[in-house]
MOPAC internal coordinates of N, CA, C and O (Angstrom, degrees):
PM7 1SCF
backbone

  N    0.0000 0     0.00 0     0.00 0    0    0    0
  C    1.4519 1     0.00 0     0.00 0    1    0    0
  C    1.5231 1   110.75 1     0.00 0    2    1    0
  O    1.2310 1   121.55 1   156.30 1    3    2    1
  N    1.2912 1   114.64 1   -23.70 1    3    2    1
  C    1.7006 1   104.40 1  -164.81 1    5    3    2
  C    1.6267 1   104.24 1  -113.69 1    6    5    3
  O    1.2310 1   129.62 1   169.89 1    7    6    5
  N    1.1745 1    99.05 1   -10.11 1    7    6    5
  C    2.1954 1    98.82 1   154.79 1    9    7    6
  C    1.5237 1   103.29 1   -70.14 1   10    9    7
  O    1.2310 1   126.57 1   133.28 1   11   10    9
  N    1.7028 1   104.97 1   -46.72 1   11   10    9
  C    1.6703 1    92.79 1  -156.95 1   13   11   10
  C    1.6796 1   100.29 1   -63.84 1   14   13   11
  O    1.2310 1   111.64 1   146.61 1   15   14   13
  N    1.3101 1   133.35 1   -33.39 1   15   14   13
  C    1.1534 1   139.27 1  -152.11 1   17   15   14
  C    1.7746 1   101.87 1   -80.73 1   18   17   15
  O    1.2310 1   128.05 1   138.44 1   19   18   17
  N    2.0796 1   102.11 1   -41.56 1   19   18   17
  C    1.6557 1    85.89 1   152.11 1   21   19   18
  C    1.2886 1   148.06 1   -77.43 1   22   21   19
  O    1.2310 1   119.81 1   159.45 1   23   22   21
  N    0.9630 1   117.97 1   -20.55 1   23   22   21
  C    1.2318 1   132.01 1   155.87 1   25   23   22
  C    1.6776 1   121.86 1   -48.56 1   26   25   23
  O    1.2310 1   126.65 1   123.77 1   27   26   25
  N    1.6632 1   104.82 1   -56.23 1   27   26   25
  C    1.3959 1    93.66 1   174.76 1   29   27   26
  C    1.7807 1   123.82 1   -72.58 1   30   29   27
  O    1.2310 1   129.79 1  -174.47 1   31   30   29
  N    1.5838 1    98.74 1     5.53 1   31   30   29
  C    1.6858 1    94.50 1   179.99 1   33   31   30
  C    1.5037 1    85.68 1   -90.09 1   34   33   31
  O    1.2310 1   110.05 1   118.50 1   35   34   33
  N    1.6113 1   136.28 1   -61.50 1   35   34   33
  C    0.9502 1   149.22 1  -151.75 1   37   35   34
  C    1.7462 1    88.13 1   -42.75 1   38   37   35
  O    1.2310 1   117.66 1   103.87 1   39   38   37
  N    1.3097 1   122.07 1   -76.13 1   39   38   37
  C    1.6149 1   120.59 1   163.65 1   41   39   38
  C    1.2269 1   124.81 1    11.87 1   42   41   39
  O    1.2310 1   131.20 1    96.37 1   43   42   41
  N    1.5440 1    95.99 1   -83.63 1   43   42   41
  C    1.6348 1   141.65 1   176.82 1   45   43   42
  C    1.2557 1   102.08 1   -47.50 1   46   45   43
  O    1.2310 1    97.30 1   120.12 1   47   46   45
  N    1.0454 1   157.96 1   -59.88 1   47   46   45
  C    1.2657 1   171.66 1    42.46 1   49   47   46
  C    1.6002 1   106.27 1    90.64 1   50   49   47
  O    1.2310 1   119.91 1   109.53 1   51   50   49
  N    1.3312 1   117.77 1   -70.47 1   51   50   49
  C    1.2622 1   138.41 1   176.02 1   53   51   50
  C    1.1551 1   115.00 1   -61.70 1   54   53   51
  O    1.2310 1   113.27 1   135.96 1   55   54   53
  N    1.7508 1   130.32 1   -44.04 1   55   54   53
  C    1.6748 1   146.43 1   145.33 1   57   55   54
  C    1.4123 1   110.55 1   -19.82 1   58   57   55
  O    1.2310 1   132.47 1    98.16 1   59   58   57
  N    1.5045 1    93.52 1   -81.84 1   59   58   57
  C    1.6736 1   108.33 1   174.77 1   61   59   58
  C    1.9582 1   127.11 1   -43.57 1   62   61   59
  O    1.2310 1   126.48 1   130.13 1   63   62   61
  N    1.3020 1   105.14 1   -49.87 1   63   62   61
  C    1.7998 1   128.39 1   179.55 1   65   63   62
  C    1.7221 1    76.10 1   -62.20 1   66   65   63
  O    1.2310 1   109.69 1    82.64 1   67   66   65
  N    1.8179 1   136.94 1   -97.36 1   67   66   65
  C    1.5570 1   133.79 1  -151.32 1   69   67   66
  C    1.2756 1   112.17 1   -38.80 1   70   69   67
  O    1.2310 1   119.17 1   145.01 1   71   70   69
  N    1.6953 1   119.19 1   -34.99 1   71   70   69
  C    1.7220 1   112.77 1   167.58 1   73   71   70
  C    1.3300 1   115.05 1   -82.48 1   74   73   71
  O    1.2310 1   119.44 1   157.53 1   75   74   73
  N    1.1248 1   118.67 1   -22.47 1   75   74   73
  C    1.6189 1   116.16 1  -178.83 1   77   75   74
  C    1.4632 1   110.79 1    60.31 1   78   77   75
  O    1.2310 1   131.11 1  -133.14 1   79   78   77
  N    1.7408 1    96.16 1    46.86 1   79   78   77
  C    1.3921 1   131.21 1   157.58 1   81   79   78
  C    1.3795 1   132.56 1   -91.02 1   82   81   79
  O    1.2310 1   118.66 1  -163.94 1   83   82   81
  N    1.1129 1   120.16 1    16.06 1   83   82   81
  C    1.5013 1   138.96 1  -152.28 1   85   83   82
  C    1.7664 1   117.47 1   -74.12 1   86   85   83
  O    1.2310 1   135.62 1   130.25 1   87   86   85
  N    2.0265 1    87.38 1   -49.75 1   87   86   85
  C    1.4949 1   101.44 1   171.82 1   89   87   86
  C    1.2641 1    98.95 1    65.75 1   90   89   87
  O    1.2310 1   109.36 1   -22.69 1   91   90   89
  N    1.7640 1   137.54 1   157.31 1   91   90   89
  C    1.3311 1   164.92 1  -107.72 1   93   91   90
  C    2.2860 1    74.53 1  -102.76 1   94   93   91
  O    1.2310 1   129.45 1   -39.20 1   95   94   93
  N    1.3989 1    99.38 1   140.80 1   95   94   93
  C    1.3903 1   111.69 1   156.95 1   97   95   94
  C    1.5818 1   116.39 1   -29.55 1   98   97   95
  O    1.2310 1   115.07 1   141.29 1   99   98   97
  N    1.3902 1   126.96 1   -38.71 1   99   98   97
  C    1.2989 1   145.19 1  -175.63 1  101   99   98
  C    1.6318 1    98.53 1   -58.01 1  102  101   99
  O    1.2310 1   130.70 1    95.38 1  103  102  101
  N    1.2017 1    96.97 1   -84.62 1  103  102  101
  C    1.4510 1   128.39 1  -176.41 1  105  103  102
  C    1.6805 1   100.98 1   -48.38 1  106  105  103
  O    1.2310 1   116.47 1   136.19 1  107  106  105
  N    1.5697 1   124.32 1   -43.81 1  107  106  105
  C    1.7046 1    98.02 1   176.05 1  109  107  106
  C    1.3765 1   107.09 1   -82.97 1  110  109  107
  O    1.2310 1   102.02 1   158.53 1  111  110  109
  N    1.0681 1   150.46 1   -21.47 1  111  110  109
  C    1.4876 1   159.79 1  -137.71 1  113  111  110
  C    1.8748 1    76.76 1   -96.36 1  114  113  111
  O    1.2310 1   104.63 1   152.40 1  115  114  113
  N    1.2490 1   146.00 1   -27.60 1  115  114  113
  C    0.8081 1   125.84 1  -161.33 1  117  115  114
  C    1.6463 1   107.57 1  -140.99 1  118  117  115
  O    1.2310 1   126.55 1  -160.47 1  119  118  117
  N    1.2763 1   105.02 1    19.53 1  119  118  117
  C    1.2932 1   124.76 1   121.36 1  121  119  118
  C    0.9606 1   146.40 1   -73.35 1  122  121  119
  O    1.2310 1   114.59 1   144.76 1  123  122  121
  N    1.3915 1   127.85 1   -35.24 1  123  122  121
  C    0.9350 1   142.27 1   154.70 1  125  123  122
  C    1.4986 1   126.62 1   -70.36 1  126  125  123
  O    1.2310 1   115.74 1   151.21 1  127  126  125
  N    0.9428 1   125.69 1   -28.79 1  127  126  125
  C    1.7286 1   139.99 1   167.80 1  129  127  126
  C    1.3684 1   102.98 1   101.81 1  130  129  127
  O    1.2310 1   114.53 1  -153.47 1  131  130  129
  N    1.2462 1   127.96 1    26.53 1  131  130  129
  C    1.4942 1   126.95 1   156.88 1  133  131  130
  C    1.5489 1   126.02 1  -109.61 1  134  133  131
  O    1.2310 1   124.86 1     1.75 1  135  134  133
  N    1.3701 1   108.27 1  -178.25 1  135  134  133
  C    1.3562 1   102.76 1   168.96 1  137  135  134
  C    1.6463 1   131.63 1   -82.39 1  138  137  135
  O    1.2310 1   118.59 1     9.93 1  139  138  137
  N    1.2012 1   120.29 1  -170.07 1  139  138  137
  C    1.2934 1   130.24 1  -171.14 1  141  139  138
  C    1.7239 1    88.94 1   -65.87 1  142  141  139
  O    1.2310 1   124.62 1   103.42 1  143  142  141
  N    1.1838 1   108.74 1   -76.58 1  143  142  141
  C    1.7946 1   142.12 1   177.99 1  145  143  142
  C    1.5102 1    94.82 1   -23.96 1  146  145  143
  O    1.2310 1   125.01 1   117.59 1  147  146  145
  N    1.3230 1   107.99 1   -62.41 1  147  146  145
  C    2.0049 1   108.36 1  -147.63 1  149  147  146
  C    2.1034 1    88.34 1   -78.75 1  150  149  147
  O    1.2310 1   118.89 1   147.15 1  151  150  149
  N    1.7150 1   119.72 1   -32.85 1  151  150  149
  C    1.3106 1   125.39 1   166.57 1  153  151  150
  C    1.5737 1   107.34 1   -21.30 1  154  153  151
  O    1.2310 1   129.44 1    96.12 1  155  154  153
  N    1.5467 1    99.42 1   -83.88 1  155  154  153
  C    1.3122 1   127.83 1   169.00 1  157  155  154
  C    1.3955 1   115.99 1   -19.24 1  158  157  155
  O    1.2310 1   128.90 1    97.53 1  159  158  157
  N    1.4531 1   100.46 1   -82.47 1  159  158  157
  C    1.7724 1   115.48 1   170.93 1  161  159  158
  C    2.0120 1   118.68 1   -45.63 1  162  161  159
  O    1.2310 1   132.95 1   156.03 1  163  162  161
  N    0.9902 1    92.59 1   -23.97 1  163  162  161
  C    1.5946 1   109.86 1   175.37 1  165  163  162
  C    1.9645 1   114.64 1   -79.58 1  166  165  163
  O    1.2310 1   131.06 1   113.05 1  167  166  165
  N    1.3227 1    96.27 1   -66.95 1  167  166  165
  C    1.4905 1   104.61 1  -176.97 1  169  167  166
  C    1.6944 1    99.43 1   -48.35 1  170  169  167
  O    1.2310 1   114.92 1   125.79 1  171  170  169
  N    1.8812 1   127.23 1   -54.21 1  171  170  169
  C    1.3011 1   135.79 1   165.98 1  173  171  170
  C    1.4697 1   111.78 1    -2.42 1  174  173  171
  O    1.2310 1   138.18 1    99.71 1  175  174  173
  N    1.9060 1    82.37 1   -80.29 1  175  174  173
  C    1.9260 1    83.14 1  -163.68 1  177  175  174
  C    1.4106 1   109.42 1   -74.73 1  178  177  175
  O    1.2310 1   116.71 1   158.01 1  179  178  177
  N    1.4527 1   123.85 1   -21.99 1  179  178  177
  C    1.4800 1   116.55 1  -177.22 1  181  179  178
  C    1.9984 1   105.99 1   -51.18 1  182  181  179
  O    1.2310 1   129.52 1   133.59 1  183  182  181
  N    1.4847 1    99.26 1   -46.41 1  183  182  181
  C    1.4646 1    97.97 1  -174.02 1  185  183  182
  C    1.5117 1   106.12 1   -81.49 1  186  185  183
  O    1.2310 1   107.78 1   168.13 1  187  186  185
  N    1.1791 1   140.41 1   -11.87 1  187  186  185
  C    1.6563 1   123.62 1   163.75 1  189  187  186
  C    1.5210 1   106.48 1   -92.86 1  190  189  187
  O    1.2310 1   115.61 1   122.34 1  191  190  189
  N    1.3736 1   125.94 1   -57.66 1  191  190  189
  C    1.5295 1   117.43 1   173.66 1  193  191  190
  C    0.9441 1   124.26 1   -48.72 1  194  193  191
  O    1.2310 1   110.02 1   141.04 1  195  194  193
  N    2.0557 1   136.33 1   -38.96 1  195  194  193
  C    1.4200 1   133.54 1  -153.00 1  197  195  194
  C    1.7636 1    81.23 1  -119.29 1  198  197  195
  O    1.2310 1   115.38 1  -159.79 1  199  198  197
  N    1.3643 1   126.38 1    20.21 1  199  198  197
  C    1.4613 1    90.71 1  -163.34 1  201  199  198
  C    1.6842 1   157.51 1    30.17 1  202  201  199
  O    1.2310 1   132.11 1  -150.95 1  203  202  201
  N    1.4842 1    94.23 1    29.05 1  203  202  201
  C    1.8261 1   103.53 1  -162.36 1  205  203  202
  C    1.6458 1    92.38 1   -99.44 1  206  205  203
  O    1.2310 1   134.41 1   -26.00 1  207  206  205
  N    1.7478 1    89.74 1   154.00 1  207  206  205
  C    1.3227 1    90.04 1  -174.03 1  209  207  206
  C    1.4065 1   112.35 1  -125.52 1  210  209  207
  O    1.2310 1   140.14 1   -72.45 1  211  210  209
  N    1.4562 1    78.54 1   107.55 1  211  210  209
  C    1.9735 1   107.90 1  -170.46 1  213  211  210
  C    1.3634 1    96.17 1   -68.08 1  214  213  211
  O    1.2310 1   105.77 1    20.62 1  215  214  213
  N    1.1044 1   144.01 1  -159.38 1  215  214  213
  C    1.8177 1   173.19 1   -62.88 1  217  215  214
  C    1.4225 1   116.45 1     2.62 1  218  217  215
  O    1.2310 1   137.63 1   -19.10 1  219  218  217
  N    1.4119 1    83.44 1   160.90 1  219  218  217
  C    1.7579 1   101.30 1  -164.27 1  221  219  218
  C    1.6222 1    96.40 1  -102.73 1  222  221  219
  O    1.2310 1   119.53 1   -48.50 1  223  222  221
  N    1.3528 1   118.51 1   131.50 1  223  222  221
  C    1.6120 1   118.06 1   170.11 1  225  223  222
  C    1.7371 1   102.61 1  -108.55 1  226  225  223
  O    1.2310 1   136.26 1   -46.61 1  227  226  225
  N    1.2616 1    86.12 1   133.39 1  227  226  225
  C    1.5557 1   107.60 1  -158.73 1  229  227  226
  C    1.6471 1   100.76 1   -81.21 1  230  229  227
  O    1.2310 1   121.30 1   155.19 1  231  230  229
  N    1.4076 1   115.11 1   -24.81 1  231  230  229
  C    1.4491 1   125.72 1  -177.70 1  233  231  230
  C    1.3357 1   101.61 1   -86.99 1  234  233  231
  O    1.2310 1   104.95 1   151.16 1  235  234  233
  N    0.9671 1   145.44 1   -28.84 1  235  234  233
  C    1.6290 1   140.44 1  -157.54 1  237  235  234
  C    2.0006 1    86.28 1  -129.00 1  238  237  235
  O    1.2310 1   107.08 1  -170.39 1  239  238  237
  N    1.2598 1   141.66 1     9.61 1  239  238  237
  C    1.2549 1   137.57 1   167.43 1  241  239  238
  C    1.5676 1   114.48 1    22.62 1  242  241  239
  O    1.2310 1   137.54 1  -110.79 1  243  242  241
  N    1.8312 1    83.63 1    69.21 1  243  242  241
  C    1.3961 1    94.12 1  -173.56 1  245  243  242
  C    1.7648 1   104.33 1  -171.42 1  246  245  243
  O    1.2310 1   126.08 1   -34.80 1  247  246  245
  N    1.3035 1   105.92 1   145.20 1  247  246  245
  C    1.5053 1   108.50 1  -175.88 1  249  247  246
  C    1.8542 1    94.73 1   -75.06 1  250  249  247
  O    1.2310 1   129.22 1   -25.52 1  251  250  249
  N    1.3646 1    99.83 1   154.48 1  251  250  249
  C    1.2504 1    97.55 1   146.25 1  253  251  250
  C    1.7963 1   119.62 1  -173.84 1  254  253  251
  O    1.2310 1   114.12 1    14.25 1  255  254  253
  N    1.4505 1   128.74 1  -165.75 1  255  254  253
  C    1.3389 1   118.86 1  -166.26 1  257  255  254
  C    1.4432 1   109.43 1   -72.09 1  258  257  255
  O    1.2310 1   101.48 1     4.09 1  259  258  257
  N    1.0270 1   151.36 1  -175.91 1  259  258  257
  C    1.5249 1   166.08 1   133.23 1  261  259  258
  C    1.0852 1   111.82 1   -43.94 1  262  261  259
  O    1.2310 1   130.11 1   117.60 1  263  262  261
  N    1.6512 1    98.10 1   -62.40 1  263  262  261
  C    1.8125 1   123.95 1   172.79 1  265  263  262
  C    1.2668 1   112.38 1  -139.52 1  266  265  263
  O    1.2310 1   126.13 1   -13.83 1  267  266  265
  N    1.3492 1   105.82 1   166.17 1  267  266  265
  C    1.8884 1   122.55 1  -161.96 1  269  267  266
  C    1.7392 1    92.39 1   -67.40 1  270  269  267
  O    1.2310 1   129.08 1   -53.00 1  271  270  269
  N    1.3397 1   100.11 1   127.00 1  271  270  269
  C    1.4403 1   123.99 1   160.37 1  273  271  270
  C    1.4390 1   134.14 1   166.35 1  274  273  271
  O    1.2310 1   107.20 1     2.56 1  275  274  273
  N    0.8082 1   141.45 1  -177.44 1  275  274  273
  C    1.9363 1   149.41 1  -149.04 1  277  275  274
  C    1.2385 1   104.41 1  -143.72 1  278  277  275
  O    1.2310 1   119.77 1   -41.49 1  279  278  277
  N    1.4012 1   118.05 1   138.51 1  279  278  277
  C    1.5636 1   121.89 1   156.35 1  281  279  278
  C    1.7332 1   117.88 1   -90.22 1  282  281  279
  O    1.2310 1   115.66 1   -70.59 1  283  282  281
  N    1.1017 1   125.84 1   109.41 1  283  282  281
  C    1.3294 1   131.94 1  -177.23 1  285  283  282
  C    1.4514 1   114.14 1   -83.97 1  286  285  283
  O    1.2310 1   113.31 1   -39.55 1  287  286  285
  N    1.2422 1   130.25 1   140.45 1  287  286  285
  C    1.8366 1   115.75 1  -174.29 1  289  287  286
  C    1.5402 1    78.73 1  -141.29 1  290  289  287
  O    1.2310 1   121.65 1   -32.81 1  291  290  289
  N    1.5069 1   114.44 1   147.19 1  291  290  289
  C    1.5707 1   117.52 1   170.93 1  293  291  290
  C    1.4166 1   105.85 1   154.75 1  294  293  291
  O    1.2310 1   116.12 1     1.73 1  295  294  293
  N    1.4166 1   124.98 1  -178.27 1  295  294  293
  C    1.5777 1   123.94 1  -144.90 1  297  295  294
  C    2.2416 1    84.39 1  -143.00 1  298  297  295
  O    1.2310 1   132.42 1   -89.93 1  299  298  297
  N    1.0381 1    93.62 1    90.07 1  299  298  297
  C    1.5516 1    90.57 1   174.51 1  301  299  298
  C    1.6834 1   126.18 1   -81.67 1  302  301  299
  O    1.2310 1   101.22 1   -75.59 1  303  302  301
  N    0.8459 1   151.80 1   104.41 1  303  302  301
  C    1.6927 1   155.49 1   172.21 1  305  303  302
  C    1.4293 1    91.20 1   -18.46 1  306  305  303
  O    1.2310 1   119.35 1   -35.67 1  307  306  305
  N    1.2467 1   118.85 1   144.33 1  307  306  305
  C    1.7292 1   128.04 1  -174.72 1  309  307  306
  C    1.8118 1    94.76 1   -89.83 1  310  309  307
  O    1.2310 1   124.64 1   169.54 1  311  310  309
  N    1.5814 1   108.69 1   -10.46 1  311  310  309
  C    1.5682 1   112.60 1  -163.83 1  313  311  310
  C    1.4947 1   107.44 1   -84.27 1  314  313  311
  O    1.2310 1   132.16 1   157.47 1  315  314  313
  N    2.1212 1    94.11 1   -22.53 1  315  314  313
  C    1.5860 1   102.92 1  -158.08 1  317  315  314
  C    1.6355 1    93.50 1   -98.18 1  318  317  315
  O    1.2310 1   117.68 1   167.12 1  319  318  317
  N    1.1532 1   122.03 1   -12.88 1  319  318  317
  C    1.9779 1   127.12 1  -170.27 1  321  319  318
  C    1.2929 1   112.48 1   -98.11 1  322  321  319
  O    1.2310 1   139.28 1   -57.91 1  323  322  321
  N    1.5077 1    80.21 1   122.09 1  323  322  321
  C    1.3880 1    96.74 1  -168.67 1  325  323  322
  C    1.7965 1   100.92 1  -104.60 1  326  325  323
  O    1.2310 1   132.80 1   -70.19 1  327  326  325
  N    1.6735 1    92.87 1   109.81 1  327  326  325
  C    1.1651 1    84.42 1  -162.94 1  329  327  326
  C    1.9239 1   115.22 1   -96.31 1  330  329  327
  O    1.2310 1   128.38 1  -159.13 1  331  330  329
  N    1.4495 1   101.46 1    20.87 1  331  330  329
  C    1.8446 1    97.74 1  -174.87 1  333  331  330
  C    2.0978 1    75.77 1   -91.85 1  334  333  331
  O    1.2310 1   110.60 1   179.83 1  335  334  333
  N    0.8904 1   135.27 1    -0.17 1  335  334  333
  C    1.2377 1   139.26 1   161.53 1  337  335  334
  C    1.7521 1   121.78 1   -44.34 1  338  337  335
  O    1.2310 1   139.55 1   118.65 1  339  338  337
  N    1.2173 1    79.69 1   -61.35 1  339  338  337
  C    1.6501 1   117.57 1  -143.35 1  341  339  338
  C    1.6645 1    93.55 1   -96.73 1  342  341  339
  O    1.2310 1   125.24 1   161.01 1  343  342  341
  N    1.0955 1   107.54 1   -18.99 1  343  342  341
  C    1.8090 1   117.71 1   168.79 1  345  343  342
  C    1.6840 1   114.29 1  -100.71 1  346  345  343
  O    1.2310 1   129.99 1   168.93 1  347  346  345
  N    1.3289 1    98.33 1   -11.07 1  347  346  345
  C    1.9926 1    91.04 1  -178.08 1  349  347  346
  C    1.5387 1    86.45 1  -108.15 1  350  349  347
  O    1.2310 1   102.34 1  -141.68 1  351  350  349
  N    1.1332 1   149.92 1    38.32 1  351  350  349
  C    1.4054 1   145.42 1  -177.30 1  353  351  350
  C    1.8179 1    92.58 1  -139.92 1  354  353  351
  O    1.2310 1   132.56 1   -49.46 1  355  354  353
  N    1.5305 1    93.33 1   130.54 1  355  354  353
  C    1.6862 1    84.85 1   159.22 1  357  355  354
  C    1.2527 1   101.04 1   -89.61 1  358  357  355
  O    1.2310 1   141.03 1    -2.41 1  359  358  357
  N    1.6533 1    76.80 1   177.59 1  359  358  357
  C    1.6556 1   109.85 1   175.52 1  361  359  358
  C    1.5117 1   120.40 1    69.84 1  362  361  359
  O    1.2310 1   117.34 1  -171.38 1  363  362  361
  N    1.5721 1   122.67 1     8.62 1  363  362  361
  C    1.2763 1   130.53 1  -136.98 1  365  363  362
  C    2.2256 1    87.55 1  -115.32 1  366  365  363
  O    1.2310 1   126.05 1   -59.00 1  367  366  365
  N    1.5910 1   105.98 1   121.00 1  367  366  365
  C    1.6857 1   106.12 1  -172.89 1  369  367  366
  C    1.4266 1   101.65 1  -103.29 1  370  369  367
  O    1.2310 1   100.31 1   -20.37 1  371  370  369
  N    1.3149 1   153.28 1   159.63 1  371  370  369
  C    1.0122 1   132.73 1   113.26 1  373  371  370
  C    1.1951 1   125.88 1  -109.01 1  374  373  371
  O    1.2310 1   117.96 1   -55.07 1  375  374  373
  N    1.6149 1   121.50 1   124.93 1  375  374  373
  C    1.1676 1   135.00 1  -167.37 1  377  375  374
  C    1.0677 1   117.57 1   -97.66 1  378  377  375
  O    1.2310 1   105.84 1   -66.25 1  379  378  377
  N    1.5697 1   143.87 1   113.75 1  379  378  377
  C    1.1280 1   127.28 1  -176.24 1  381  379  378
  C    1.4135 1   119.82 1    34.93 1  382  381  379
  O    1.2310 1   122.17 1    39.06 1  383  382  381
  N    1.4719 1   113.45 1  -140.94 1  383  382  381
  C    1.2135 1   110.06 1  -178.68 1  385  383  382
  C    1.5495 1   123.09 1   -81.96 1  386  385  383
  O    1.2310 1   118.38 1   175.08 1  387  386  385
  N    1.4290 1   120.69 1    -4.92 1  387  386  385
  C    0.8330 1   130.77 1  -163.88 1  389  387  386
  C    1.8344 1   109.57 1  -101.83 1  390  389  387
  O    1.2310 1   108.77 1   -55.94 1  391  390  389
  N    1.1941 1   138.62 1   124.06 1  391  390  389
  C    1.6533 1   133.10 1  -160.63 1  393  391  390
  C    1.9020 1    76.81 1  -120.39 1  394  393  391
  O    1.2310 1   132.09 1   -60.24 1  395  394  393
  N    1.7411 1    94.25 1   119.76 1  395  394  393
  C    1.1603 1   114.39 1   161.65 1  397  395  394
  C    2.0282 1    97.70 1  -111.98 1  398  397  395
  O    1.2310 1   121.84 1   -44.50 1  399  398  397
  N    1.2519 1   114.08 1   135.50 1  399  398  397
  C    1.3691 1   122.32 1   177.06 1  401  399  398
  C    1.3442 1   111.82 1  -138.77 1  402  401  399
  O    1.2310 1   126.06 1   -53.42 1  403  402  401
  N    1.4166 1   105.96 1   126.58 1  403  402  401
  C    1.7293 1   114.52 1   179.05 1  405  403  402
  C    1.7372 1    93.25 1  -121.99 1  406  405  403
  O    1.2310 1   117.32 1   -27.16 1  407  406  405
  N    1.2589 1   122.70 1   152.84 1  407  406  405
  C    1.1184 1   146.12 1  -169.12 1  409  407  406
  C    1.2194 1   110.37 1   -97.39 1  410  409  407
  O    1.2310 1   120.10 1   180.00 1  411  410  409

C-alpha cells in the first residue's frame, strides 16, 4: 500500500511539473497530500535517484523540466520491450523487472 501511494504521488507530481501546474511549494505539497518538508524530501530523491531535472521557475510559480520529458513507473513483459527502443532513447533504465523511463 505505501509504494503504490508513492508512486501514485510520484505520477501526480510528474502530471502537475508537464503542465507547469505545480503553483508555490505550499500549494503543491498540498496537492499532493503532503507536507512542505516531506515536498522537499521528495523532489531530493526524485532528482538523485530518477535523475530528472526538476527546477522551480520563479516567474511562471511552478516546478518544471530542464527539458521535455515524463516519468513513466510500470512493470513491462520482457516479450512486450522492445529493447533496440529503449537503447536509442536516453535516459532510458531497466531495472529488474521493473522499467523505470525518463525521457
Amino acid at each position: 500500500m505505501a509504494l503504490n501511494l508513492y508512486l501514485s504521488r510520484i505520477q501526480r507530481l510528474d502530471i502537475l511539473i508537464r503542465k507547469k501546474s505545480t503553483g508555490s511549494p505550499k500549494e503543491l505539497a498540498e496537492k499532493l497530500g503532503i507536507s512542505e518538508r516531506w515536498l522537499f524530501h521528495l523532489l531530493d530523491e526524485i532528482r538523485e535517484e530518477l535523475d530528472c531535472p526538476i527546477r522551480y521557475n520563479r516567474l511562471r510559480r511552478s516546478y518544471e523540466y530542464e527539458k521535455p520529458g515524463k516519468v513513466m513507473i510500470g512493470f513491462l513483459n520482457e516479450a512486450e520491450l522492445d529493447i533496440k527502443s529503449l537503447k536509442s532513447t536516453n535516459g532510458g533504465h531497466l531495472l529488474h523487472s521493473m522499467y523505470l523511463y525518463i525521457q
